[in-house]
C-alpha positions as CSV (number, residue, x, y, z in Angstrom):
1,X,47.0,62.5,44.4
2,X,44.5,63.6,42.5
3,X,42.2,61.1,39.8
4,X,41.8,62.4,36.7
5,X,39.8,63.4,34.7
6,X,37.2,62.8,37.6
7,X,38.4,65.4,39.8
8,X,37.4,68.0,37.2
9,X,34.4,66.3,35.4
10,X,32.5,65.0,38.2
11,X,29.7,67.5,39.4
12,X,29.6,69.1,42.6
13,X,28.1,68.2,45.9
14,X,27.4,69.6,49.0
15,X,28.9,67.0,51.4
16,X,26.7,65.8,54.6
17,X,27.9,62.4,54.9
18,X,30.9,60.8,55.9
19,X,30.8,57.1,55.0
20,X,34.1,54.6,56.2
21,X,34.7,51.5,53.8
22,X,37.6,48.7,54.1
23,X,38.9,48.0,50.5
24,X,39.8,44.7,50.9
25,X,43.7,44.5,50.0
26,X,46.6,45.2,52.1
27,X,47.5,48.3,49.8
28,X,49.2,51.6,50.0
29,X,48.0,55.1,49.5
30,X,50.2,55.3,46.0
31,X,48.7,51.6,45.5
32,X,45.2,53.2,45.7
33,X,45.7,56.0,44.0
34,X,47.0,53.8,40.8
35,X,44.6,51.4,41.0
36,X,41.5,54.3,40.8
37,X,43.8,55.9,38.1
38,X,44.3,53.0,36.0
39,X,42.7,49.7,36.6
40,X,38.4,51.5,37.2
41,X,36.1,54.3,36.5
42,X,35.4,53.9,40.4
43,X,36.9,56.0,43.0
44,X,36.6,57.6,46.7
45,X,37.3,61.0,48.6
46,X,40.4,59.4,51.4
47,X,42.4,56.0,52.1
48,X,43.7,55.5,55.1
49,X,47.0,53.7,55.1
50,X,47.7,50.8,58.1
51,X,50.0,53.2,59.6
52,X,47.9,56.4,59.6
53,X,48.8,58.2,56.3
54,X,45.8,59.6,54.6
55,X,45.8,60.2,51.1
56,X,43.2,62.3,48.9
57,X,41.9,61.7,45.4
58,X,38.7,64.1,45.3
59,X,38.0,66.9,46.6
60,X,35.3,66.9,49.3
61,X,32.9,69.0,46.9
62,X,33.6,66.6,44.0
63,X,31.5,63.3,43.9
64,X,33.1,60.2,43.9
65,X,31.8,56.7,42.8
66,X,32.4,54.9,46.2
67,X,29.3,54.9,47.8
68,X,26.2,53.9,45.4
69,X,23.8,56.0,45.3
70,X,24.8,57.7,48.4
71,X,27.5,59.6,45.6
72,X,25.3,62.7,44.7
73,X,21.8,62.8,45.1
74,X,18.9,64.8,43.4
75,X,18.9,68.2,46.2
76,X,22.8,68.6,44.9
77,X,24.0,66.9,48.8
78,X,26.3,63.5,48.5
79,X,28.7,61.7,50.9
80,X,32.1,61.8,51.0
81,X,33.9,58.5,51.4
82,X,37.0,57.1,53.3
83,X,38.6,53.7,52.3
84,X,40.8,51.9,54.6
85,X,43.8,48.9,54.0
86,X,42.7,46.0,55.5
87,X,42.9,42.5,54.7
88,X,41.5,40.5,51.4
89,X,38.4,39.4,53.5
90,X,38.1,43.0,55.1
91,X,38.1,41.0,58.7
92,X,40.2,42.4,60.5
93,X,40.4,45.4,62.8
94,X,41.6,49.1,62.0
95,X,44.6,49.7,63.6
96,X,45.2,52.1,66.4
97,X,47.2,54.5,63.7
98,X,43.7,54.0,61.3
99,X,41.7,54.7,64.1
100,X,43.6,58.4,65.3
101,X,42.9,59.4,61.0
102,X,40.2,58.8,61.1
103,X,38.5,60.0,64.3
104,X,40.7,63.9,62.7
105,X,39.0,63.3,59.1
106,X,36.1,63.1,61.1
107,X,36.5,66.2,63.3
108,X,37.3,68.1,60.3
109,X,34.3,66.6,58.1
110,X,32.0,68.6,60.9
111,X,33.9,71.8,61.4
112,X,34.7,72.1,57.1
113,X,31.5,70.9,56.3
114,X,29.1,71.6,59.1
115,X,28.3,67.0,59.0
116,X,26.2,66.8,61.9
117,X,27.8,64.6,64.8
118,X,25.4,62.1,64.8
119,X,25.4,58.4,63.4
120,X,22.8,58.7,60.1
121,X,19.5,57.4,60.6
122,X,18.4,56.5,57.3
123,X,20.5,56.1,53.9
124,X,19.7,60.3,53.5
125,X,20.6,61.3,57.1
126,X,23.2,63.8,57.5
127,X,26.1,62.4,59.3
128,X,28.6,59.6,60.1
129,X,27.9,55.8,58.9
130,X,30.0,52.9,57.4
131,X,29.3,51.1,54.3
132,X,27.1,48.6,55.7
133,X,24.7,50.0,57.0
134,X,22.4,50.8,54.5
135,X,21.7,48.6,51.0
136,X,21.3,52.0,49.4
137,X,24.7,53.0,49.9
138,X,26.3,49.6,47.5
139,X,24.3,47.4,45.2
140,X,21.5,46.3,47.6
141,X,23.9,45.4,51.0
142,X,27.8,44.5,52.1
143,X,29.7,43.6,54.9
144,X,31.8,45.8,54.5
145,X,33.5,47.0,56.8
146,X,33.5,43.7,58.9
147,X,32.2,42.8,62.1
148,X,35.3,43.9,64.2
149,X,35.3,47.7,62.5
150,X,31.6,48.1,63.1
151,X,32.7,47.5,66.3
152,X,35.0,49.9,66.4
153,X,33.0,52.8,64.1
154,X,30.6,52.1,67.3
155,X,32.6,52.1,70.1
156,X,35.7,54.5,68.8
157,X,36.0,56.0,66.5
158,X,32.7,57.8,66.0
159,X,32.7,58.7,70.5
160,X,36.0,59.8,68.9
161,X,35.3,62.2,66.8
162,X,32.0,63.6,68.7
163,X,34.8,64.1,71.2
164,X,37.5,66.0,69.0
165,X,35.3,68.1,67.8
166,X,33.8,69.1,71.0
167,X,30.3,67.2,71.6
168,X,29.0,65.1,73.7
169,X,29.8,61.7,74.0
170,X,26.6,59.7,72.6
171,X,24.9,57.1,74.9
172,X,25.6,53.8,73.4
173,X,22.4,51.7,72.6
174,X,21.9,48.7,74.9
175,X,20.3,46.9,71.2
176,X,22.8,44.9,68.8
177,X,22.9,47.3,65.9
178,X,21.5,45.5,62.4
179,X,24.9,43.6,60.9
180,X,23.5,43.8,57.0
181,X,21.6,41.4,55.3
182,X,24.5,40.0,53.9
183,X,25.7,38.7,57.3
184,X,22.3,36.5,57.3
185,X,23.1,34.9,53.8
186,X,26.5,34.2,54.9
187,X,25.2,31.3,57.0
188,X,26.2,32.6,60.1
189,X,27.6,31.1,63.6
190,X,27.7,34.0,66.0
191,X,25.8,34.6,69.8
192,X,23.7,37.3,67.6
193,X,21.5,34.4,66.4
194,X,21.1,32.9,69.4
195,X,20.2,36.6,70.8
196,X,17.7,37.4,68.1
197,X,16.4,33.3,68.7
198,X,15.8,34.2,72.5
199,X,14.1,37.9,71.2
200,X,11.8,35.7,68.6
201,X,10.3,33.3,70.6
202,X,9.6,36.0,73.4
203,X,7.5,37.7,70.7
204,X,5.5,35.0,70.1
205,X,7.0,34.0,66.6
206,X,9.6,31.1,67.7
207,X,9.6,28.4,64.8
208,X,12.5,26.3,66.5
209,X,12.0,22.5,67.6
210,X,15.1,22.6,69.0
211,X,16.9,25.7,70.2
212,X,17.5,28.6,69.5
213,X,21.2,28.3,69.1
214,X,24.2,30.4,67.3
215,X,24.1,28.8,64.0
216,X,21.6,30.5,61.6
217,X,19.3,27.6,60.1
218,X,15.8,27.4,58.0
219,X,14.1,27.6,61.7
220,X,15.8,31.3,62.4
221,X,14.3,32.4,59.2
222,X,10.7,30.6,59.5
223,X,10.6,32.2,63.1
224,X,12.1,36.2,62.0
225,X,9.2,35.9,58.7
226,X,6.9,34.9,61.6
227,X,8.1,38.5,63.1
228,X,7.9,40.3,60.1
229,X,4.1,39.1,59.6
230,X,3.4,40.4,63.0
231,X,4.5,43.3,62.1
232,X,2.6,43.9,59.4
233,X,4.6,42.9,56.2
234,X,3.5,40.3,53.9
235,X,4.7,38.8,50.5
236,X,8.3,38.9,49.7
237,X,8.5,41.4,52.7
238,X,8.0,38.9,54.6
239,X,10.5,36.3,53.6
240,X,12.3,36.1,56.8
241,X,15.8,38.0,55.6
242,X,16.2,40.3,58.4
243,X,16.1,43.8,57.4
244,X,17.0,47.1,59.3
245,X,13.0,48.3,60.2
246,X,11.7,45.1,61.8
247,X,15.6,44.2,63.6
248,X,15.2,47.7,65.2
249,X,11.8,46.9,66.2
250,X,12.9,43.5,67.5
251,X,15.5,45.0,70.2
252,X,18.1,42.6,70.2
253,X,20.3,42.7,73.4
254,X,24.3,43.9,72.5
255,X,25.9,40.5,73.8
């Protein structure tokens, strides 16, 4: 189901990333398709239905508007995106039928396009990520997809598509990977924030009277810009926002 006029108009890229999204809405692939048609000047490469239908609106060497600036970049390279149905607060889990798409787009992504099999180190990284991982890939961070398909991206469907295409299982990391600075402005309750607490005040940069505990609070953020000091940043660097560089550094233990 091709969009047009974007899938003639829109320049070419030389794919090297494959970035998974969760649109938000419960829709179909024909849903989708209408809404980039009619209703936005926006628009990605695959959706992935709750049932496993995949559906294509661009072509893999055409860029499309889903992933910021991540789209098409100034060496002519550019990622290639996958939306997936989900719920309206993008919360819930991909399905097993989601899952088996997209561990195949995968697979193909590296034997069509030669996208390393690797998770992508930085927002320019050849390889496999999800929305949320970098601020460079959507207007300066998102939670999108939610906590339960990081999870999975982790845990699944990426060992899945190593697999598939015939590599070698990755060792997972024993560290909590960096939720997005978005999930620290929501307020949070979760063990994380207890976990990066217990990893603060190890350091040396605990700013807690009482605790720490799960529920994010003025102390957590005093104590992470008493981190980000020590490790060298000052200013509004140092506001205590965790970002990706100093929650890498930190080592937070995966609960």
């Amino acid at each position: 189901m091709e969009v047009q006029p974007e899938g003639n108009a829109q320049p070419a890229i030389r794919p090297t990333q494959l970035i998974f999204h969760s649109i938000a809405a419960p829709w179909t692939g024909r849903r989708t398709y209408e809404y980039w048609r009619d209703s936005t000047n926006l628009e990605c490469h695959f959706f992935v239905e709750f049932g496993g239908g995949v559906f294509q609106y661009i072509g893999t060497q055409t860029r499309a508007d889903a992933n910021m600036h991540a789209n098409q970049r100034g060496d002519g390279t550019g990622a290639v995106s996958v939306e997936t149905a989900s719920n309206l607060k993008h919360t819930d889990p991909w399905t097993s039928s989601q899952i088996s798409a997209l561990i195949k787009l995968g697979a193909w992504m590296h034997r069509t396009h030669g996208v390393p099999l690797r998770i992508c180190r930085s927002a320019t990284d050849p390889g496999f990520g999800t929305h949320r991982m970098f601020a460079a890939w959507s207007n300066g961070g998102t939670a999108c997809p939610g906590d339960a398909r990081q999870r999975q991206f982790r845990e699944l469907v990426f060992p899945g598509i190593v697999k598939a295409a015939g590599g070698k299982p990755p060792k997972p990391s024993p560290y909590a990977e960096f939720p997005g600075a978005e999930f620290f402005k929501s307020s949070p309750r979760s063990p994380l924030i207890t976990a990066m607490g217990r990893r603060l005040v190890a350091e040396g940069c605990g700013r807690y009277a009482e605790g720490p505990g799960p529920q994010w609070t003025d102390a957590d953020r005093k104590s992470y810009a008493a981190w980000q000091r020590k490790r060298g940043f000052s200013g509004a660097d140092a506001d205590g926002w965790p970002g990706r560089t100093t929650w890498d550094a930190l080592k937070v233990p995966r609960g």
